[in-house]
Phi, psi and omega in degrees: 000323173297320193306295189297315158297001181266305183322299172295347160264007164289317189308289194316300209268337150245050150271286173344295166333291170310304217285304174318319147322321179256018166270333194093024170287205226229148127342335212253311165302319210270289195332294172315313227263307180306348178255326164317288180278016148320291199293314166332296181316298202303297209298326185280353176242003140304296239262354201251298183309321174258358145303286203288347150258025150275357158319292196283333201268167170260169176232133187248179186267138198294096220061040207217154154081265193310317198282326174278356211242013171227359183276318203284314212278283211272009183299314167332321224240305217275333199270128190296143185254089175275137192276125162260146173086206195265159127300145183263000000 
């Protein structure tokens, strides 16, 4: 996953490049502003990245959840299946 927001803050900073170029700033600027939106690019898509995976997890309640949801399971499980007919 890093791999790829780092690719994509690359995209960003030479597109940022090209565009800066072709205003007619000095070398020295296009480079800064272009490493600003280098950085921009990363940091927005950590901050998307840590939104949507705080989206996914659920949160249970502190003596909730596991206990009731294993209390439920072997009740199910637990009732003996009686044999009809003859054994073969």
């Amino acid at each position: 996953m890093t791999k790829v927001m780092f690719q994509v803050g690359l995209l960003g900073f030479f597109v940022a490049t090209v565009f800066f170029g072709t205003q007619g700033m000095p070398l020295m600027d296009m480079v800064l502003r272009s490493f600003i939106v280098f950085i921009a690019v990363v940091l927005g898509q950590t901050a998307i990245f840590v939104m949507v995976a705080s989206m996914k997890t659920k949160k249970v309640p502190a003596g909730k959840g596991h206990e009731e949801h294993h209390r439920a399971a072997p009740a199910a499980a637990e009732t003996p299946a009686k044999q009809t007919g003859t054994p073969s």
